[in-house]
C-alpha positions, 0 to 999 in steps of 0.5 A, spaced: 689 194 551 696 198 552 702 193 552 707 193 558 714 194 557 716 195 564 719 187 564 721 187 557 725 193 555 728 199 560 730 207 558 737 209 557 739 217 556 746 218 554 749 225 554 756 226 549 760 233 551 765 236 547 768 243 545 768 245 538 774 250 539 771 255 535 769 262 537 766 268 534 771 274 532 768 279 533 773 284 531 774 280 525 767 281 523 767 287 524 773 289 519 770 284 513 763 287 514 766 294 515 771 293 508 764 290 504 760 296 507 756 291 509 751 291 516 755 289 521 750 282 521 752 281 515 757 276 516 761 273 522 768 271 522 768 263 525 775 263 529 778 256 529 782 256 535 785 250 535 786 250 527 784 243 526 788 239 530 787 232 530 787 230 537 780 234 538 778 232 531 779 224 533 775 226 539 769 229 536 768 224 531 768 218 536 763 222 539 759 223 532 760 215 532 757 214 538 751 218 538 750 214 530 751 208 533 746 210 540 741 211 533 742 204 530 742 200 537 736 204 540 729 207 538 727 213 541 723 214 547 721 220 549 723 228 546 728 229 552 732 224 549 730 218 553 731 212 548 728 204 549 732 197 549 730 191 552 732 188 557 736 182 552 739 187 550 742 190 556 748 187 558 752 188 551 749 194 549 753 197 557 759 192 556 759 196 548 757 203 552 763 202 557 769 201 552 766 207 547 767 211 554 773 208 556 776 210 549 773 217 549 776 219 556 783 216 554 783 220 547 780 227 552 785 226 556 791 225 551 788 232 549 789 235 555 795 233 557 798 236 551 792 242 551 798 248 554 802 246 548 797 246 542 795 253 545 803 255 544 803 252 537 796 256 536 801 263 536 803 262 530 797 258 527 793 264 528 797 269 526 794 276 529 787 273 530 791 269 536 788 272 544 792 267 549 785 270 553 781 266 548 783 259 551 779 256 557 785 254 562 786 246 563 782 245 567 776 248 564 777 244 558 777 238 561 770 240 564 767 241 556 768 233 554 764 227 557 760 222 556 754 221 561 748 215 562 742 213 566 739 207 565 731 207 568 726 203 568 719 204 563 714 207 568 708 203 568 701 206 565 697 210 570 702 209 576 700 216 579 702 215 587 699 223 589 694 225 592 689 228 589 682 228 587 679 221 584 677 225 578 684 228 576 688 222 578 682 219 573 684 225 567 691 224 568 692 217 568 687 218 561 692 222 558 698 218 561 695 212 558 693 215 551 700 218 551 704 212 553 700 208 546 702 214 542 710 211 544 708 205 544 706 206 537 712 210 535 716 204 537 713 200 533 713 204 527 721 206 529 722 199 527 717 199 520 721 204 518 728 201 519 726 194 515 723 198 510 728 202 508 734 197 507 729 193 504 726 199 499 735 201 499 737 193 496 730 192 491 733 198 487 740 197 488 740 190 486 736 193 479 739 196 473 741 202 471 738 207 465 743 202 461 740 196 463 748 194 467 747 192 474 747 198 479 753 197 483 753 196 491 758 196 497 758 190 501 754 194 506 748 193 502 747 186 506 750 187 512 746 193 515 740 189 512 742 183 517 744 189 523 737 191 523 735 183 523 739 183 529 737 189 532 729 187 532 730 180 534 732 184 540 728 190 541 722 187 538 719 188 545 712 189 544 712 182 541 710 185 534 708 179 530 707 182 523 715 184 524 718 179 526 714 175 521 718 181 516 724 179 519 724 172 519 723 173 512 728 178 510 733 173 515 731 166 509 732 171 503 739 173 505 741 166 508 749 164 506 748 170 500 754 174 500 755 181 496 760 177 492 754 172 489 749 178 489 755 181 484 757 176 480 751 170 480 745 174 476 741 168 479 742 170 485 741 177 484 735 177 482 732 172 486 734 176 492 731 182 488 724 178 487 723 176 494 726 183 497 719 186 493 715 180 495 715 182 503 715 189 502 709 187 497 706 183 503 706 187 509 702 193 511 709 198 512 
């Protein structure tokens, strides 16, 4: 039987735009590949025409760290981008969305407001490779950034509302069935593998070196397995037994244990080691 979640979980595609200020210079190219008698494929000269400025850096790293925290908060859908939350998760999860998009358009238009003044700077910066050309206009730059979203809802199976013969609408809501399981499933695996690996990741952090020392780890060893506890108590929306049954047991195992008790109490360490190795002993990852 396929499960439904067209109650229980929605879909969301985030679009994230910048520029990268980065252009081929081609007359460069053509002088680097000429001087090695190289062909003139050989080698391209990548310009930086901002030439690292910090504003347009900034905004390309939150962009990074918005799509990073997209991945951590969301399991994916379907290949056009599509990602699945639930229902639970909706209303913190846009409140979070809309102040990350709310630093992003300040931050670009901070950016803009000095564009035609980084482009004079620029002169100097780029020597001879400067072409004022080579710059869009204000305007155009603003277009080049932007944070975009929809929210939908999951389609039910076989919801075909066409008019066609009975026997295609029969094959088509076949196919969508089969093909629906099959993202189901990988929703479910998503998860899986998202326990594993903070689990597999402290089993062997919290083991010994060659040298029988402990292995040394970053308080984030324990926070990003608690994340990911987090974030399958919310999109567990398949109603996984199995997982949550992991979940519960990873949540036991790390109950009022700090990074700090792992480092310092050998005790401690292992016990959390052992019982870390009895669920990924005990389950069907």
């Amino acid at each position: 039987m396929t499960v439904s979640l067209a109650s229980s979980a929605m879909l969301v595609e985030v679009t994230i735009s910048c520029w990268s200020a980065k252009k081929i210079a081609k007359k460069e190219s053509e002088e680097l590949t000429n001087a090695k008698a190289a062909s003139k494929r050989a080698a391209q000269v990548q310009k930086n025409l901002l030439a690292d400025d910090p504003r347009l850096t900034s905004i390309n790293k939150l962009a990074a760290e918005i799509r990073n925290w997209l991945a951590s908060s969301t399991v994916p859908w379907s290949d056009s981008g599509a990602r699945l939350i639930s229902t639970a998760q909706f209303l913190d999860f846009k409140r979070k969305l809309d102040d990350k998009k709310i630093e992003f358009d300040r931050m670009v238009a901070d950016f803009v407001t000095m564009y035609p003044t980084l482009i004079s700077a620029q002169a100097f910066k780029l020597g001879a490779m400067f072409d004022r050309s080579e710059f869009p206009s204000d305007h155009e730059v603003a277009g080049k950034f932007g944070i975009r979203y929809a929210f939908t809802p999951v389609p039910e199976v076989g919801d075909f509302r066409v008019d066609i013969a009975d026997d295609i609408a029969r094959e088509l809501r076949e196919q969508y069935e089969a093909e629906y399981a099959r993202r189901v499933d990988a929703v479910n695996r998503e998860h899986w593998a998202r326990l594993k690996s903070v689990l597999d990741k402290m089993a062997d952090r919290l083991g010994a070196d060659g040298d029988g020392k402990n292995k040394v780890f970053r308080d984030t060893l324990v926070e990003n397995a608690l994340e990911v506890c987090d974030l399958l108590r919310e999109t567990n929306v398949t109603n996984d037994t199995e997982l949550e049954s992991a979940r519960k047991a990873v949540e036991r195992t790390l109950l009022g244990v700090s990074p700090e008790e792992l480092r310092k109490n050998d005790a401690i360490r292992s016990d959390v080691k052992s019982q870390v190795e009895d669920i990924l002993g005990k389950f069907n990852w």
